[in-house]
C-alpha positions in Angstrom: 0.2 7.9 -16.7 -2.5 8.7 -14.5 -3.3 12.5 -14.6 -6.3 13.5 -12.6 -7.7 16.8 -10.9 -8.0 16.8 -7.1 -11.8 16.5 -7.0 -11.4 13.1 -9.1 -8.7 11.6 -7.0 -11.0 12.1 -3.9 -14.0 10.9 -5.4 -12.6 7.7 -6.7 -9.4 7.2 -4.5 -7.9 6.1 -7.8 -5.0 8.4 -8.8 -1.8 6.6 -8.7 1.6 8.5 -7.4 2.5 8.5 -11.4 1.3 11.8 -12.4 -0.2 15.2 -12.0 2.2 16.6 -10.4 6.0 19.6 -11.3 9.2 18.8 -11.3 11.8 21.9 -11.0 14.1 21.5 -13.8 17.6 20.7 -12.7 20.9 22.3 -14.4 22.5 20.7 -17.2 25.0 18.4 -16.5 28.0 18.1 -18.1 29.0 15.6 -21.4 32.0 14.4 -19.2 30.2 14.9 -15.9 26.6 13.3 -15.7 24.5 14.5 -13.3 24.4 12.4 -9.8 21.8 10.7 -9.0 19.6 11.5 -5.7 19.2 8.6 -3.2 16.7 8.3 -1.1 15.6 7.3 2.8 13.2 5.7 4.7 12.6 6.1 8.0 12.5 3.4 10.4 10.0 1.2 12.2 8.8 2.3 15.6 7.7 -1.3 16.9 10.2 -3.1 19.1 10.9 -6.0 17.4 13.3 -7.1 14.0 11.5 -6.9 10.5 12.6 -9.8 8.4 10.9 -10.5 5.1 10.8 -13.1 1.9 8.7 -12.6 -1.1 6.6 -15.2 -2.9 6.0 -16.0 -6.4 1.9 -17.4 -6.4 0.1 -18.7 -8.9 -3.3 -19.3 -9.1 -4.2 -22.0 -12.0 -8.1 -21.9 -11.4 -8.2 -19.1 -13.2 -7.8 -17.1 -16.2 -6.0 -13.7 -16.0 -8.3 -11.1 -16.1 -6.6 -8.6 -17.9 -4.0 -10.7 -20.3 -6.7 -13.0 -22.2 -3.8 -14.9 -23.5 -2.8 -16.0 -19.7 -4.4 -18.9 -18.7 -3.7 -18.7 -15.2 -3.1 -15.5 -12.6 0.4 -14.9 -11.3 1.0 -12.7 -8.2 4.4 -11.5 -5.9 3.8 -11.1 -2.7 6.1 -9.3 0.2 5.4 -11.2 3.6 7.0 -9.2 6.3 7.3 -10.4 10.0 8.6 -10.0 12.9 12.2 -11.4 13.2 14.9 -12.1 15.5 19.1 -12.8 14.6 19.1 -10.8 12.1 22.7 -9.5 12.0 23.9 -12.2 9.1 20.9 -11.2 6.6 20.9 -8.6 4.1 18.7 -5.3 4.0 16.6 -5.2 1.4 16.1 -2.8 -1.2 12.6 -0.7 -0.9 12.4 -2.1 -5.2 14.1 -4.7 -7.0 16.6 -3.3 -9.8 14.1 -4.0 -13.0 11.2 -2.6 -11.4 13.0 0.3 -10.2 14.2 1.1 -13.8 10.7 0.5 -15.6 9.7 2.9 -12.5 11.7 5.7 -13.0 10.6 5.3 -16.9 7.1 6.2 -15.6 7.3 8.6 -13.0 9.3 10.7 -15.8 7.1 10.4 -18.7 4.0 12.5 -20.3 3.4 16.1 -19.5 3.2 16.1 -15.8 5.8 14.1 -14.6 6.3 13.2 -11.0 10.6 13.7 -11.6 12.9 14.2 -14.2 14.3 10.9 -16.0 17.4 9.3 -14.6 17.7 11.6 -11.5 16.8 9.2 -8.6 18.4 6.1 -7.8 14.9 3.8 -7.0 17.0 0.9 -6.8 19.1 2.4 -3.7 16.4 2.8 -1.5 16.8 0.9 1.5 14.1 -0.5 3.8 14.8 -1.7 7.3 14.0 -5.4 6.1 16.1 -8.4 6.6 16.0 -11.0 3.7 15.0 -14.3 5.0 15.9 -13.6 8.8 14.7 -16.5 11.1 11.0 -15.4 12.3 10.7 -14.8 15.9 8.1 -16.7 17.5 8.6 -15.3 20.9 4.7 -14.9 22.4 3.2 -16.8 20.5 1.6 -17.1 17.1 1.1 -13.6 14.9 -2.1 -11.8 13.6 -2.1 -11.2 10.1 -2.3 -8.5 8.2 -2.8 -7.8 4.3 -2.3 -4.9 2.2 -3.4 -4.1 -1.2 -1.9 -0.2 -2.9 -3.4 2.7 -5.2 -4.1 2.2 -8.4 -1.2 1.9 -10.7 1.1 1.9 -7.7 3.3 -0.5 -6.6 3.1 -2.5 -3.6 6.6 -1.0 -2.6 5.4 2.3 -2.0 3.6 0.8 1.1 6.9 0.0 2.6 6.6 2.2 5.8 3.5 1.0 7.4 4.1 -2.6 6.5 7.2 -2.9 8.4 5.9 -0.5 11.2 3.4 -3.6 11.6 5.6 -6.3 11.3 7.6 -4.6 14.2 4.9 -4.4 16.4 4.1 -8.2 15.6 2.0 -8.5 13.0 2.9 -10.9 9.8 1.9 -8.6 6.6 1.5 -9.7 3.5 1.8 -6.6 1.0 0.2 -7.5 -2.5 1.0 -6.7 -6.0 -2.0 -6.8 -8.1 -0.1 -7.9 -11.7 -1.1 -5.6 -14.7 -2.8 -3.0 -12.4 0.6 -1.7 -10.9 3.2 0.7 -13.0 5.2 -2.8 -12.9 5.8 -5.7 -11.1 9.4 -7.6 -11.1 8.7 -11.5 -11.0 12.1 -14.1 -10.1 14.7 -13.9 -12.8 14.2 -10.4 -13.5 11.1 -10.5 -15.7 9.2 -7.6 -15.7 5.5 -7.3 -15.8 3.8 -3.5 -16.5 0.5 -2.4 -16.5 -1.9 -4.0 -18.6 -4.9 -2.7 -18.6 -7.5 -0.9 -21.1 -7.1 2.2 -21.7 -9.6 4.6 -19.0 -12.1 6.7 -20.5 -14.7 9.0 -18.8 -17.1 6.3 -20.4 -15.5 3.3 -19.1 -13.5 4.1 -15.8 -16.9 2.9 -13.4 -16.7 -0.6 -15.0 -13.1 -0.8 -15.3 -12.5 0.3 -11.3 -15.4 -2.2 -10.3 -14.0 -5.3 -12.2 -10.1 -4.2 -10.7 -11.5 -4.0 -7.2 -13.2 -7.5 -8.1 -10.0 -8.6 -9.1 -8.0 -7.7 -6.2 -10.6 -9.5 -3.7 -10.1 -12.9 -5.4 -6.0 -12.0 -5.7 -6.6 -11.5 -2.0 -8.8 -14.4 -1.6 -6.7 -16.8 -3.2 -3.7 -15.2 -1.3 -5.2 -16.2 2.5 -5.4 -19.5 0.9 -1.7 -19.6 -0.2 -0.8 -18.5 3.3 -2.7 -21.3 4.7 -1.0 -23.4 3.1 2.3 -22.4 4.2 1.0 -22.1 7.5 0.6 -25.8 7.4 4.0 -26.6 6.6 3.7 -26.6 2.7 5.9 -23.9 0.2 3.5 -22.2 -1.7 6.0 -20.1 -3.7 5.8 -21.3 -7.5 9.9 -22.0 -7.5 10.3 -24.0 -3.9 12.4 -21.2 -3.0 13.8 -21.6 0.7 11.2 -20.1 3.1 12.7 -18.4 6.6 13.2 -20.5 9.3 10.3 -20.7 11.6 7.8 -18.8 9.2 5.5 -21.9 8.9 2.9 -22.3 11.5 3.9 -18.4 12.6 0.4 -16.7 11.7 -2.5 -17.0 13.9 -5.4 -17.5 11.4 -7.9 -17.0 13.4 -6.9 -13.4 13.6 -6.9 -11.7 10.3 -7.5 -7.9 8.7 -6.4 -6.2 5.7 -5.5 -2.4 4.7 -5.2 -0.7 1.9 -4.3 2.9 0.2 -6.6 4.5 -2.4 -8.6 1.8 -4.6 -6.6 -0.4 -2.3 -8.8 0.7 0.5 -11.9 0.2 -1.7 -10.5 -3.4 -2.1 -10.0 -4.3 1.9 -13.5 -3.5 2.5 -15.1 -5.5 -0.8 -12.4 -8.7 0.6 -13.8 -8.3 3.8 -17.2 -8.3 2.2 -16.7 -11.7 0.1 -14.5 -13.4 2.7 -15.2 -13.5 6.3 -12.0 -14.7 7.9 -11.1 -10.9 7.3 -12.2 -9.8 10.5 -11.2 -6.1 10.4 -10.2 -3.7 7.6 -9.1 0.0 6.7 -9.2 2.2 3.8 -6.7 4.7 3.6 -8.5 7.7 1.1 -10.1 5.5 -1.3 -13.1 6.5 -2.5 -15.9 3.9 -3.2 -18.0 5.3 -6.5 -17.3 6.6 -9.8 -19.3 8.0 -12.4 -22.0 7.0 -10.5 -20.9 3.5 -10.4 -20.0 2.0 -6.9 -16.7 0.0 -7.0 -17.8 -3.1 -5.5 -21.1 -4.6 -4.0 -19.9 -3.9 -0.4 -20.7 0.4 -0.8 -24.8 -0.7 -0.8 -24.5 -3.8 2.0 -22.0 -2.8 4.2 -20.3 -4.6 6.6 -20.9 -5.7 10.2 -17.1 -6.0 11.2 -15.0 -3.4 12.2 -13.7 -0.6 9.7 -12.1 2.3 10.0 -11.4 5.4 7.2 -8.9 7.2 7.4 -8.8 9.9 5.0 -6.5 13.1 3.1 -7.8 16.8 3.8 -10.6 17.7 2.9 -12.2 13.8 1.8 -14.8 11.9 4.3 -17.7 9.8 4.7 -20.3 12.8 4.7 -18.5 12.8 0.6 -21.3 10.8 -1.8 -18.2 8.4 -2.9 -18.4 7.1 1.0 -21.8 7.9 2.3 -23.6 4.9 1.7 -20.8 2.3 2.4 -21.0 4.4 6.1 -24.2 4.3 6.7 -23.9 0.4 6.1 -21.4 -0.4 8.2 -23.0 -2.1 11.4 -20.3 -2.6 13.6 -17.1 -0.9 15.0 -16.6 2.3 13.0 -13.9 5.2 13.1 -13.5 8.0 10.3 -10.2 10.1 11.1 -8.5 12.7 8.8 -5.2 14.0 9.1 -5.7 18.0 8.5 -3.0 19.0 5.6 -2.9 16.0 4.1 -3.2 15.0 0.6 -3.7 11.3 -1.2 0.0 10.2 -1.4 0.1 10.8 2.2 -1.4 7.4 3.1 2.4 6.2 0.7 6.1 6.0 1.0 5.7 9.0 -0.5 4.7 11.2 2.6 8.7 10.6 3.7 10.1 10.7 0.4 8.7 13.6 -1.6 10.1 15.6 0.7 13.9 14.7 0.1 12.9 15.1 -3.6 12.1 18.8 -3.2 15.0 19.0 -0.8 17.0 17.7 -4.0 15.9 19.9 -6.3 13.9 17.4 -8.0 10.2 18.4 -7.5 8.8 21.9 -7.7 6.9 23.4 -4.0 3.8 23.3 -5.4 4.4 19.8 -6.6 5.4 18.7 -3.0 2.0 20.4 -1.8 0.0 18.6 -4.5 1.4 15.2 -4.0 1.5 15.0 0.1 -0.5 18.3 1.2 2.6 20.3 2.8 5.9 21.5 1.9 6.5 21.4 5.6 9.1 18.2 6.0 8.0 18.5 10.2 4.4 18.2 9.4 5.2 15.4 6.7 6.9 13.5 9.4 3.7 14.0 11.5 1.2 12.4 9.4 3.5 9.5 8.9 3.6 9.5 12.8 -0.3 9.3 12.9 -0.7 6.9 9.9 1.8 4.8 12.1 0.3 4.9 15.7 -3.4 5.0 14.1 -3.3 1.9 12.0 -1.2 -0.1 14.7 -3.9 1.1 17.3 -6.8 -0.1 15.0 -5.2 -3.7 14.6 -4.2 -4.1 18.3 -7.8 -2.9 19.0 -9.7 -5.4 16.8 -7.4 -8.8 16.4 -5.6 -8.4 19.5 -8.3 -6.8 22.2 -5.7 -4.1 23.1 -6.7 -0.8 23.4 -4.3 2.3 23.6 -7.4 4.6 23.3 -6.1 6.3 20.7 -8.7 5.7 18.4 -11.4 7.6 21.7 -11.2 11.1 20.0 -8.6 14.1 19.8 -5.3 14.1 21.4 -2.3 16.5 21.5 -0.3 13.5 21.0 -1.2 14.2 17.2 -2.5 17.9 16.3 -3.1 16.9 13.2 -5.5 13.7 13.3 -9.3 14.7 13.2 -12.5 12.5 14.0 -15.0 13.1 11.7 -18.6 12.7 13.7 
C-alpha cells in the first residue's frame, strides 16, 4: 500500500487511492448477523447521448513485459466507451468485475492506514451508466478519440465518471489498465493480475516512476495501434470476442488526445511527446519529477500541442515538479485548480468517498484527506468542473468548439481557478 505525506503526493502525482488515509471503526456485528455491506453510487453522465461500452483483451507480442521478466510478451485490458444508441436490451455494467473487486477491497483494507475496513463495501455492486455491447451510434459522423491512463496503483475503474461523461458528449474513450502497475487487473475468465512491481524506496522511486511512465507511453502507443486496427474492420481483442455493432470505422483518427490522473497525467503528456497523432492532452494533478529525477523526457522539451493542467489545492506549474515542463510547452496552454480540492478529486472517488463517510466507513478527516472536503455539495462541484472543464478542452482542441469556458473565472464554477 502506498502511504505517502501530502507534500510527496503533489510533488510526484504518484499516491494511489490505496492508502494514507482513517477509517471510523464500525460496531461489531453479530455471529448470526454479519454486518451489511455498503453499496455504492455513481452519478450520471451529463452529455446527451447513450454510453455503451466493450472491453478488450490486447496483447502486444513485440515485446517483453517489463515488470514480469518471465512474460515474454505484454498483456493489456482496455475499457472502450462510446457513444451508443438502443440500448434498452443491454446490460449495465458493473463500475469493477467481481475478482477485481474482491482483490480490491483486500487492498484498500490492509496495512496501517487503510482506506476502509475489510468486507464492508460491496465494490462489485457499483453500477456505472454503461451498456455492455450496445450498438454504437454513428449519428454525425465519425468520433474523436480519447485515451486515459490512471494514478499510480489505481485502477482504470476509478476513472469511470469522466470516461463516460466523454463518451456522452461523443467522444470514443479508451480507458487503460497498465498491468502490474494497478492494485489489480481482472483479465477474461476471471484471472487476476496484481501489482508487480519492485518494491519503492526513497533511493529508487525516480527510476522506477520514469521507467512506469515509459511503460505506459508504449502501452498507449501500442494501444492507438490496436484501435487502428479495429478501426479498419479487424478484432484486435486476443479472444475474437464479438465487438458492438457499428464500433468499427466509428473513431475519427485524425482527431486524437489523451488524459490522465496523477502519474497518469505525467504519462499523457510523455505519449504525446513520443507519438504525434496525440494531438491534445491533460494531466489531472500529476506531478512530473521526483527525487530530482524528471518522469519522462517530455518535462525538459516540452511540447508544441495543446495541454492543459488541471490541478488539487494548493499544487501548480509555478511548483518545481511542473515548472519546467510549463515553461516548455509552446503551444495552447491552460493551468486551472479547483480551490478545496485534494489528489483523489481528479477519481471516482470525489463521488464516492463521500457516501463512505455518510456510511460510517471513513473517518472526517479521512474524507478531507482523500478529496479535500467533507462538504458532499462542494464534492459534487468539483466533479461538475472536472466534467465541464475536460469536455470544454476536447471540444476546444479536436473538435474547434469553443464554450469559452476555458477564457478565465466564471460564477458558473466558484471553485475553478486559473493560475497565471
Amino acid at each position: 500500500m502506498v502511504i505517502m505525506s501530502r507534500r510527496a503526493v503533489l510533488a510526484a502525482g504518484v499516491v494511489s487511492v490505496l492508502g494514507a488515509t482513517s477509517f471510523v471503526q464500525p460496531g461489531t456485528a453479530s455471529a448470526t448477523e454479519p454486518a451489511r455491506k455498503v453499496r455504492l453510487s455513481l452519478p450520471a453522465p451529463t452529455g446527451k447521448a447513450e454510453v455503451g461500452t466493450t472491453d478488450l483483451h490486447l496483447v502486444d507480442r513485440s515485446r517483453r513485459d517489463p515488470w514480469v521478466s518471465s512474460k515474454p510478451y505484454r498483456e493489456l485490458m482496455v475499457t472502450v466507451r462510446y457513444p451508443a444508441r438502443a440500448t434498452l436490451d443491454y446490460p449495465v455494467v458493473p463500475q469493477m468485475p467481481a475478482k477485481a473487486a474482491e482483490h480490491f477491497d483486500t487492498v484498500v483494507s490492509e496495512g496501517d492506514d487503510p482506506l476502509v475496513p475489510a468486507g464492508r463495501v460491496d465494490w462489485a455492486a457499483t453500477s456505472t451508466h454503461s451498456y455492455a455491447g450496445a450498438p454504437v451510434d454513428r449519428w454525425g459522423g465519425r468520433h474523436p478519440v480519447v485515451l486515459y491512463s490512471p494514478g499510480h496503483r489505481t485502477p482504470r475503474a476509478l476513472g469511470t465518471l469522466l470516461a463516460e461523461d466523454l463518451a456522452s458528449r461523443g467522444y470514443v474513450v479508451v480507458s487503460m489498465d497498465h498491468t502490474y502497475d494497478p492494485s489489480e487487473v481482472e483479465f477474461p475468465g476471471g484471472r487476476v493480475e496484481p501489482h508487480a512491481q519492485p518494491h519503492e524506496t526513497p533511493e529508487n522511486i525516480g527510476a522506477l516512476l520514469a521507467k512506469e511512465v515509459a511503460t505506459r507511453s508504449d502501452d498507449a502507443r501500442f494501444v492507438l495501434d490496436e484501435i487502428t486496427r479495429l478501426n479498419r474492420g479487424h478484432n484486435p481483442d486476443a479472444g475474437q470476442r464479438p465487438l458492438p455493432r457499428g464500433l468499427r470505422g466509428a473513431m475519427d483518427l485524425s482527431r486524437i488526445g489523451m488524459f490522465g490522473h496523477s502519474l497518469g497525467g505525467a504519462a499523457s503528456a510523455q505519449t504525446m511527446h513520443d507519438d504525434r497523432r496525440v494531438g491534445a492532452g491533460m494531466n489531472m494533478d500529476g506531478g512530473m519529477l521526483f527525487n530530482g529525477t524528471p518522469i519522462g523526457s517530455v518535462f525538459k522539451n516540452g511540447l508544441s500541442r495543446p495541454f492543459l493542467l488541471m490541478n488539487s489545492d494548493p499544487f501548480d506549474h509555478t511548483a518545481p515538479e511542473l515548472q519546467p515542463f510549463w515553461n516548455n510547452l509552446r503551444g495552447w496552454r491552460r493551468n486551472t485548480q479547483l480551490k478545496g480540492s485534494a489528489h483523489n478529486s481528479y477519481t471516482d472517488l470525489v463521488a464516492q468517498v463521500p457516501q463512505l463517510f455518510k456510511a460510517g466507513l471513513i473517518s472526517r478527516e479521512g474524507v478531507i484527506q482523500t478529496i479535500g472536503t467533507d462538504d458532499p455539495s462542494r464534492a459534487a462541484r468539483a466533479l461538475d468542473a472536472e466534467r465541464a472543464v475536460a469536455g470544454s478542452f476536447f471540444d476546444l482542441q479536436l473538435r474547434h468548439r469553443d464554450d469559452h469556458l476555458l477564457d478565465g473565472p466564471t460564477p458558473r464554477f466558484p471553485d475553478l481557478r486559473f493560475v497565471p
